[in-house]
N, C-alpha and C positions, 0 to 999 in steps of 0.2 A: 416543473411546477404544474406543467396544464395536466400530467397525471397522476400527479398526487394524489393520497388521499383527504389531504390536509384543506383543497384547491378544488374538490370538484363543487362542494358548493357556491364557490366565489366565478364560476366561470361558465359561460355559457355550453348547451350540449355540442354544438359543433366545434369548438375551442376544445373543449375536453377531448376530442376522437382526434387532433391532430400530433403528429410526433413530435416533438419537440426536446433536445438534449439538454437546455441549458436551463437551471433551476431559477426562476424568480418568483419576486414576488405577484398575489394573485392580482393586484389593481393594474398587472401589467399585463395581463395573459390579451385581451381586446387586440392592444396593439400590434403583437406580432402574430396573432392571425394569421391574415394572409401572408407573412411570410412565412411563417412555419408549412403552410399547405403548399406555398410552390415551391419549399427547399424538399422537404420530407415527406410528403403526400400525406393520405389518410391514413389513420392505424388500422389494421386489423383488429377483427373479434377476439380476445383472451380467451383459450382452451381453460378453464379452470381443474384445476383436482391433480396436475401432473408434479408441482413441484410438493415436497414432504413438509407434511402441516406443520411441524415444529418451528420448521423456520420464520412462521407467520406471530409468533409469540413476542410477543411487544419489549420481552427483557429480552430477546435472542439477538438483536443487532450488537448489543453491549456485551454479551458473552462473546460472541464471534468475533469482536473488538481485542477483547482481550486473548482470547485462544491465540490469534492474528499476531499478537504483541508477543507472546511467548515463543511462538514456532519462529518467526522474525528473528528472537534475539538468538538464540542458538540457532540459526541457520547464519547469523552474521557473524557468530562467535566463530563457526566454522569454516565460514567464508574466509575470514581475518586469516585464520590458523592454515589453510590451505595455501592462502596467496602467500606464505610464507616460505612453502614448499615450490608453489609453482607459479609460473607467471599468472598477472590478475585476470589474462584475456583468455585464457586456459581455463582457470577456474571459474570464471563467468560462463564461455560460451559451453562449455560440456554439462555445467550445471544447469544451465535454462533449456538445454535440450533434452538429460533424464526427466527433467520434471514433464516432460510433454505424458509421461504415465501416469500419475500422478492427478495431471488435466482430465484426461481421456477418463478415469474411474468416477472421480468429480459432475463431468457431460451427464453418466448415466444414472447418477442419485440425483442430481439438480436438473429437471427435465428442462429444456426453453418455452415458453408457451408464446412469447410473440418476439420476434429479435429483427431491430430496424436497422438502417443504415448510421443513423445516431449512435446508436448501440456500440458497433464495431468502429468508428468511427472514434470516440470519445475511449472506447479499448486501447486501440493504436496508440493513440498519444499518450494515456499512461500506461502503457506498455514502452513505449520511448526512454518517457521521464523514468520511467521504473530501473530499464536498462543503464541510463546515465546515472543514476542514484545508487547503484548497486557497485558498478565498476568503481568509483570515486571511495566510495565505502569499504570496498575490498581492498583497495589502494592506500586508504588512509590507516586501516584497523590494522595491516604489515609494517607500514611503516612507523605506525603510534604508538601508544600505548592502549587498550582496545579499550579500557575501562572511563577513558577520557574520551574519544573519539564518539563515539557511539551515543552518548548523552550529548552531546552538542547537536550531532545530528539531529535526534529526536526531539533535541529542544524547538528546534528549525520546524521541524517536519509538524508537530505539532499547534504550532503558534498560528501556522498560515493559513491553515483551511481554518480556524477562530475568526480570521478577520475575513475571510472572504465569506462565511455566511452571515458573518457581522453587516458586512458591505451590502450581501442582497436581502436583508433587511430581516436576518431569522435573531431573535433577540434570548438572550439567556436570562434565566432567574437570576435570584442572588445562592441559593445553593449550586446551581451550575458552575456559575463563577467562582465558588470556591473550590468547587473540583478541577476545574482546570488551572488553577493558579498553584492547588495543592498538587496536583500532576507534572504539569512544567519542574517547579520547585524541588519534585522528589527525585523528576527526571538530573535536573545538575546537581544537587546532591550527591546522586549514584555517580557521577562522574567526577567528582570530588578524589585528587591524586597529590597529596602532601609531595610527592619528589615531581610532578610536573607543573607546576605554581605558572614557568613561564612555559608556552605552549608556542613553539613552534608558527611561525603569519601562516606559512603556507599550508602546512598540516589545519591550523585553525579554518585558511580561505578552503580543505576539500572537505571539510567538515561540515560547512555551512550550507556550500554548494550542494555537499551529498543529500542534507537535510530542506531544501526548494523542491529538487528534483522530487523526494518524496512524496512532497506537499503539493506538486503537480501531478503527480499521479493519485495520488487520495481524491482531488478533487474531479479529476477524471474519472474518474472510477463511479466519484459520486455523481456523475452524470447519466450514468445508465439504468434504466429500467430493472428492477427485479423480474419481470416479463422477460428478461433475455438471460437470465440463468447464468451461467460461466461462460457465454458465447464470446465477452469483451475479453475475454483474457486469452481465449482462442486467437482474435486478431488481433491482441500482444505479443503473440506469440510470433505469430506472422511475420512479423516485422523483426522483435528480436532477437529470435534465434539464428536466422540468413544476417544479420549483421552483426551479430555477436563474432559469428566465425569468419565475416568477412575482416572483421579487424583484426582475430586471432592469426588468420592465414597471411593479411599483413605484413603482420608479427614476427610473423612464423614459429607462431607458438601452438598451433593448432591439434598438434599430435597428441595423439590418441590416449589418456594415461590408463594406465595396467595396475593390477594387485590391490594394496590397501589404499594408494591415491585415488582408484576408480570409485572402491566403495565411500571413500571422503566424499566425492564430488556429487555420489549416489545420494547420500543422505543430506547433502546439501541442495540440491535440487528437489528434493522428497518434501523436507520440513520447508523451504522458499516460495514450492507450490501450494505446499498446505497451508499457508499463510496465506496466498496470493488469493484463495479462492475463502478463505476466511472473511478474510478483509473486505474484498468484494460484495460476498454477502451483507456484510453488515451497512456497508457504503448505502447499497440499494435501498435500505430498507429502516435506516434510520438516520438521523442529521450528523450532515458531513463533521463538522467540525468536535464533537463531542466524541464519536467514533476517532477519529483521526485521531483526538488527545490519547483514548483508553488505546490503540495500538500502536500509539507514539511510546509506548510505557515499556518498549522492546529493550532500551539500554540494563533495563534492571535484569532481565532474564540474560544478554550478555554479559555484563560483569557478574553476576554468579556463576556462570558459565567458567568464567575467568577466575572465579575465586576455587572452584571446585577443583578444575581441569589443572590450571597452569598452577597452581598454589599462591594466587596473588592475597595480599591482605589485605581486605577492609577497612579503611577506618572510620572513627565512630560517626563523620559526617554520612560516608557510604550506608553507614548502618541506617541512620535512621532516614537517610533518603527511601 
């Protein structure tokens, strides 16, 4: 909040020059002060002119939002369809490590202009939560039905960063509010399955869980400065990829795959990252919870994924979700 743009005229100049990760409101920026300067120091001067104008366009956070929500669900549809072939820790950990190319093209379009320890910081953890969010969702979409899984998720995933910028006191119109009540709603809809009426506790509890996990990395995510570019997903990375494979080796599922599973796990990791850094951007750069709803809206692009691919059928609740 104390770098906002929203916040600099509510806050004093030396308030404003400190780092600070976590977003509140402006009549609170005074108080923590002094603690923000002895956890985080001062900020650095912003380089201006490095990152690509476009992205400064005031509808770009909600396009990215949604870009984010597409490459998501066909990277989940994939994900689902691979863990079916290969174990989850397999196709998690090989996939979060292609994607490090992916990251690296990203680095050099989205320049960094100031990257703190907040930054990387608040990376890691929804890098974490991203990680635990993903396995559970790979686990769940093999063993479910993907058209039902997926929407519960994103129902999850979507609700919670609503009430956390509810809590730090960012308040919606009444248009907003029916976007997101229309979002949530098209979201269970599309999950809408006439032969799965009763759903499985357990399938339902890694469904829910998958969708927290999420919703702790959205809000992580939304912690970080546009000022540090893709660097937060760099030290996502960090973290897990080395434990991605330390649970696959575990496992002992770690090996290596070959032929047309390599290239699966290729383009799974390809479209996951391109999401990853979608999302991000948008996080940065415009309000968590409204973002979070438009790339909650991933279920839809998996079950068409599922209607196309596997020959699943729609029905007319699906439709008009």
């Amino acid at each position: 909040a104390l770098r906002s743009r929203d916040h600099r005229s509510a806050c004093p100049s030396h308030v404003r020059a400190l780092v600070i990760g976590i977003k509140l409101p402006p009549g609170r920026c005074r108080g923590i002060a002094a603690l923000a300067e002895t956890t985080f120091g001062a900020r650095r001067p912003v380089r201006p002119g490095r990152t690509p104008a476009f992205l400064a366009s005031p509808r770009m956070s909600q396009l990215l939002a949604l870009a984010s929500a597409a490459l998501f669900g066909i990277a989940d549809f994939a994900g689902g369809y691979a863990s079916r072939l290969m174990p989850v820790w397999r196709v998690t950990a090989w996939s979060q490590l292609i994607g490090l190319a992916t990251l690296a093209v990203g680095l050099l379009i989205v320049r960094a202009e100031d990257v703190t320890t907040a930054d990387l910081v608040f990376g890691a953890i929804g890098g974490v939560f991203g990680l635990i969010g993903l396995a559970i969702l790979y686990a769940s979409l093999a063993a479910g039905t993907m058209s039902v899984v997926a929407p519960i998720t994103g129902a999850a995933a979507a609700a919670i960063p609503v009430l956390f910028d509810l809590i730090g006191g960012v308040r919606l119109d009444r248009l907003e509010w029916l976007g997101v009540m229309l979002a949530v709603t098209a979201v269970m809809l599309v999950g809408f399955d006439r032969e799965a009426r009763h759903v499985d506790s357990r399938l339902l509890t890694q469904a829910l869980a998958a969708g927290f996990a999420f919703a702790i990395f959205f809000i992580a995510l939304g912690q970080t400065s546009p000022e540090s570019g893709l660097w937060p997903l760099v030290a996502a990375r960090i973290i897990t990829v080395p434990t991605a494979f330390i649970v696959a080796l575990t496992l002992g599922v770690a090996t290596r795959p070959s032929g047309e599973r390599l290239r699966l796990l290729a383009a799974i990791g390809t479209l996951d990252m391109g999401a990853n850094v979608a999302v991000t951007l948008a996080l940065q750069r415009g309000p968590i919870g409204i973002n979070s709803v438009l790339s909650s809206l991933y279920p839809a692009f998996t079950a068409l994924a599922a209607i196309i691919v596997l020959h699943e059928r729609p029905t007319t609740r699906q439709g008009v979700g």
